[in-house]
Each structure stands twice: as C-alpha cells, then as structure tokens.
N, C-alpha and C positions, 0 to 999 in steps of 0.2 A: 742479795738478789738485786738485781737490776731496776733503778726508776721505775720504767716504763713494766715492766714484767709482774711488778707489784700492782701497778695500776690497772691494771685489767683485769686483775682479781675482784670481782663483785660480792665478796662476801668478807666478815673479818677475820682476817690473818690467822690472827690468835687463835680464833676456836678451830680454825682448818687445822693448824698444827697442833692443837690438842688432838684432833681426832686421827690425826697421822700419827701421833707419835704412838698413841692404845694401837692401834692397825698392824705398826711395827712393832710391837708386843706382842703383838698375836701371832705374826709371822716367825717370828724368833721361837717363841714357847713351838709353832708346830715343828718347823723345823726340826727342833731337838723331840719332838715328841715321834717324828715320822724316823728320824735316824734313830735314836737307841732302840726305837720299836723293830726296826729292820734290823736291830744288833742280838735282838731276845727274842725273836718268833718261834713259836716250836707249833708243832700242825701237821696236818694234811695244806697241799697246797702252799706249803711256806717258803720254795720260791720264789714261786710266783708272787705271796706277798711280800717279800722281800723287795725283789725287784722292784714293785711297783713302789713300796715304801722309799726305798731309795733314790727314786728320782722324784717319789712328791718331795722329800726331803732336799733335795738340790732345787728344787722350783720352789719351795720356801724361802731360803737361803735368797734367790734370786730380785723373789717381792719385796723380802728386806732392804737389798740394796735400793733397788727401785724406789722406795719410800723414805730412805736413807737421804737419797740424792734432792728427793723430790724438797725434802725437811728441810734442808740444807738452803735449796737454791730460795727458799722460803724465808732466811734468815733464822732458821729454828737450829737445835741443837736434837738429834738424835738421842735416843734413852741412853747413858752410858754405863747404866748401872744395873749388871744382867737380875740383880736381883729385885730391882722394879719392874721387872716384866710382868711378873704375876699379880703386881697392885694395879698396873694400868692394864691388864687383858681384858678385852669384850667378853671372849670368848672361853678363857679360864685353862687348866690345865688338867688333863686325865691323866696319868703319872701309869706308864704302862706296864705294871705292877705284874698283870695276869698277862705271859707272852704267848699265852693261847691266838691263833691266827684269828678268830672269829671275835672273841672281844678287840683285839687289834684293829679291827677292820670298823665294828662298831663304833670304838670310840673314835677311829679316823674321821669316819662319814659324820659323826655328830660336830666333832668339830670343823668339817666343813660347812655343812648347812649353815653355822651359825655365820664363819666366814662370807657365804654367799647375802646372808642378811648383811655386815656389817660392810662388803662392799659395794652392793645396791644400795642401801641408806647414804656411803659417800661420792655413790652415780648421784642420786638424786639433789645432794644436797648444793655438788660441783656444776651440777647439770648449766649451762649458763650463765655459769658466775666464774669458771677456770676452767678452761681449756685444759690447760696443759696438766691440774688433776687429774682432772675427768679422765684424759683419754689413760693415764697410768694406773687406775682404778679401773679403766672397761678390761684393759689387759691381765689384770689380774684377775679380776671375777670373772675372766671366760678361761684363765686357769683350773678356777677354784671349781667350777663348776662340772670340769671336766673332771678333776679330784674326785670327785662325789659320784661321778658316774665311772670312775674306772675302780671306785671302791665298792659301791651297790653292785657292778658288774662279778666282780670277786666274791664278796659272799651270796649273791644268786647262786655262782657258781659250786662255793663251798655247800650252799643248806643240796643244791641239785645231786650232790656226790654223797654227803651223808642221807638222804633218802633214799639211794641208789643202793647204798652199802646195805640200809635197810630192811630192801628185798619189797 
C-alpha cells in the first residue's frame, strides 16, 4: 500500500486485517454454501430458490474479491488456505446436508443476519478511521441485507403456499 494511503488509516492495520481476513472467510464459506445449495435443492418452489441461490452465490464470490483487494492494497496477505476458512469464520458454516428448500432458505437467512452484524460492527469500527473500508463494507452490507430480504421474501412465500395447500 501506498505512504500516504496507509496514513489516513486512523486505526491499526493489523487488527483491520484481522477482521478482513475472518470477513473473507465468511464470504468464501457462503459462497460455496449458496452454490452447492443451489446444486441439491429439492422442494416446492425450488427454482425459484435456485435461482436466487445462484446469484447470492455469485455476489459472494464478488465481496471476496472486494476484500481480497481491499487485504492486499492493505499490505496483508489473503487466507490462502481454503481449509482455514472455518477456523476464522464469524459466522460458521451450516453444511447443507438437508436439500429441502425451506431448511435451505433458513439456514441462508441465519447466515445472513449474522453477516449484516459482522458488517455493521466493521461500518462502525471503519466509520472515520478508513474511508476507503468503510465505503467497501457499506456496499456489502447493503448486499447482505438485501440477501436476507429476498430470502425471508421466499420462505413468506413457501410457509404462504403450504397453508394454501392446506386448505
């Protein structure tokens, strides 16, 4: 990273790229949790979660790199070791074991929520100490959070059609 680029960082280094690097753990683990989920869904409605699986899945993918670069331009070093993912994740992994659409869905939304925590904690922490965090953190968590509401939208949708079915 740059002299100057470093120096208007108002907090230390080190611990921002601790908390970048668990971030990009987290992103990676959902990633592969929203893709193979979208490879094993069986259901009612399970294009639809498909579909939507597959591009949270690509906008995973996407905050990685974003975090990737951010790491980098930081002087840090990226996780490169896919099997540390799971010792630094905030957020952990649900192993989508049941390809049922509605646990699918569930365990998506849980692991957003906690994403939206873990990206507001590094709004707040960025907030006037990095810029140029900050603002690659607001872009993500107004991803995430949109995540979470096209996933709660989906199973409103699914509990609304098994009631239906109901009678």
């Amino acid at each position: 990273m740059g002299s100057k680029g470093r120096e208007i960082i108002g907090m230390d280094v080190g611990e921002l790229l601790q908390l970048l690097r668990k971030a990009y753990a987290d992103e990676w683990l959902a990633h592969y949790q929203y893709w193979v989920g979208a490879k094993i869904a069986k259901g009612p409605m399970k294009e639809a979660v498909i579909a939507e699986m597959e591009q949270h899945a690509a906008e995973e993918l996407q905050h990685a790199l974003l975090l990737t670069e951010r790491i980098i331009q930081l002087g840090g070093m990226p996780v490169t070791n896919p099997g540390d993912w799971h010792k630094l994740t905030n957020c952990g992994y649900d192993a989508p074991d049941d390809p049922f659409v509605k646990v699918l869905l569930e365990q998506n939304i849980k692991a957003e929520q906690c994403a939206i925590g873990v990206y507001n904690r590094l709004m707040e922490i960025t907030r006037d100490k990095d810029p140029v965090t900050y603002n690659i953190v607001l872009q993500i968590l107004e991803q995430e959070v949109e995540h979470e509401e096209d996933l709660q939208s989906l199973l409103e949708d699914f509990q609304l059609m098994v009631r239906a079915a109901r009678g």
